[in-house]
C-alpha positions in Angstrom: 57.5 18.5 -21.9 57.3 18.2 -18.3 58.7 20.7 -15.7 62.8 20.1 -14.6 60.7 19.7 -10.8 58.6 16.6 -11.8 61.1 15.0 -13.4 63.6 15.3 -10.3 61.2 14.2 -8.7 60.3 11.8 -10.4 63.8 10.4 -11.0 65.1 10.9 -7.5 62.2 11.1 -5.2 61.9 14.0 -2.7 64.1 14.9 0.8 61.5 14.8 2.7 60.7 11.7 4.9 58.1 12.3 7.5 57.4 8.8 8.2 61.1 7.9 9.8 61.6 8.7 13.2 64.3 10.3 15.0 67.6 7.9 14.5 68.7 8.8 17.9 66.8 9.7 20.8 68.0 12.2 23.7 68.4 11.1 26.9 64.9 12.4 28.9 65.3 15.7 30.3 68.0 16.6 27.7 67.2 20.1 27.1 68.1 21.9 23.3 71.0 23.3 25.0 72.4 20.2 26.1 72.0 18.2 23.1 73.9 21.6 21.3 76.9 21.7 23.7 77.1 17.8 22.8 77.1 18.5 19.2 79.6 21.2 19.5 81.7 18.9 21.0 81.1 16.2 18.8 82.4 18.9 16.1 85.2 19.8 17.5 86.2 16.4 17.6 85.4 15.7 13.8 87.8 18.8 13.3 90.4 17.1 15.1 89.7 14.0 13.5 90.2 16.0 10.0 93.7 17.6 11.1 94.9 14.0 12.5 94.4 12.5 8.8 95.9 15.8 7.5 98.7 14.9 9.5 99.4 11.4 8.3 99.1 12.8 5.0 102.1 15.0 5.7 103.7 12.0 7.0 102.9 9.9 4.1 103.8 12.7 1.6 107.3 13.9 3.2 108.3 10.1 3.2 107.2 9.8 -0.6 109.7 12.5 -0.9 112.4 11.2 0.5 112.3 7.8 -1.6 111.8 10.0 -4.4 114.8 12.0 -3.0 117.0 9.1 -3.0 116.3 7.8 -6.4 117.4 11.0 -7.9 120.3 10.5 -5.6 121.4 7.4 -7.6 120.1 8.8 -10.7 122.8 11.3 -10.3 125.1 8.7 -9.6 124.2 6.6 -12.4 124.4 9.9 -14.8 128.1 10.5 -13.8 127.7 13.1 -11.3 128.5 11.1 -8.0 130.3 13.9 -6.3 126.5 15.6 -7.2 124.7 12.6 -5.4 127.0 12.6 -2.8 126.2 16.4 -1.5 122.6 16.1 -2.3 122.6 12.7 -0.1 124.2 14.7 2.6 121.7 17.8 2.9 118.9 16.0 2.4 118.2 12.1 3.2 117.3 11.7 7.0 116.9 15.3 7.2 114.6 15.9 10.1 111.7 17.9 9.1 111.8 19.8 12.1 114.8 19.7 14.4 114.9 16.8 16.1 111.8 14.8 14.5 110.9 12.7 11.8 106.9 12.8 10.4 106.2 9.8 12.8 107.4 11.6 16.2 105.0 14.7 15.1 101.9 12.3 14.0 102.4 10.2 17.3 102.9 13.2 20.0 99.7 14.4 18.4 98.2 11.5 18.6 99.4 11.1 22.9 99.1 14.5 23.9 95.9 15.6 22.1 93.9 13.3 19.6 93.6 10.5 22.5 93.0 13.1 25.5 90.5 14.5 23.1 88.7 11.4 22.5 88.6 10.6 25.7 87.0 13.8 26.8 84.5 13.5 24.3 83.0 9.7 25.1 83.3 10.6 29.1 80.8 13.8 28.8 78.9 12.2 26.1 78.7 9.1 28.7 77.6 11.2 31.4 75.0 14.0 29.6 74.1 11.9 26.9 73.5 8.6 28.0 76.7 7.8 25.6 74.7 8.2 22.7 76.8 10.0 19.6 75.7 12.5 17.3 72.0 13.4 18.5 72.3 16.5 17.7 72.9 15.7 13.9 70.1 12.7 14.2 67.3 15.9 15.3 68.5 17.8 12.5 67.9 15.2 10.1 64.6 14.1 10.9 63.5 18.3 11.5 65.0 18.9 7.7 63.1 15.4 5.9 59.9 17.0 7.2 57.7 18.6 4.6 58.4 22.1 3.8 61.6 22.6 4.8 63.7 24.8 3.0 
């Protein structure tokens, strides 16, 4: 029986590719320092980019809610109970889900006041150190990890 390695290996071939070159190249004179502070911001805008969808989740989900909300409404009412539906209705549908907004006024004054300014941060310094070339640092990682013996 052959070893779990070989067969892995076998099946799946190996990580390392030492015959690609880098995807991306860094601008000349770019030192290690550089290319990091680029990456770091580059991160911080995946982050960003990760709490903006979390966002339009919340949006997505609260609305869900409040159809869901107003179908048990009527289901009250078609059960009998319309003085039930009634006060339920009132509390709750077109509640704002924090004074004075609905999900859409939070997920687009995120969007104005951070997620664009953000972006827009990001692609002018990556313009003007990096020759507007995205994710270099993550391009030298992957060819420094699919050389042999990594690991």
């Amino acid at each position: 029986m052959a070893d779990w390695y070989s067969e892995l290996l076998e099946r799946f071939g190996p990580a390392a590719h030492p015959e690609r070159p880098v995807a991306k190249e860094r601008p000349a004179g770019a030192s290690d320092e550089l290319v990091a502070a680029l990456g770091k911001l580059s991160e911080a805008l995946e982050v960003v980019e990760e709490a903006r969808g979390l966002l339009y989740t919340f949006h997505r989900r609260s609305g869900t809610a409040d159809r869901i909300l107003q179908d048990a409404v009527q289901a009250f009412h078609d059960a009998g109970e319309p003085e039930t539906a009634r006060q339920v209705a009132d509390l709750l549908v077109g509640r704002d889900v924090i004074p004075g907004f609905w999900t859409f006024q939070i997920v687009e004054g995120y969007d104005t006041q951070y997620w664009q300014p953000f972006q827009a941060v990001e692609a002018a310094v990556r313009e003007r150190l990096g020759d507007g070339t995205a994710h270099i640092y993550e391009a030298e990682m992957k060819h420094g990890e699919q050389q042999p013996g990594q690991g």
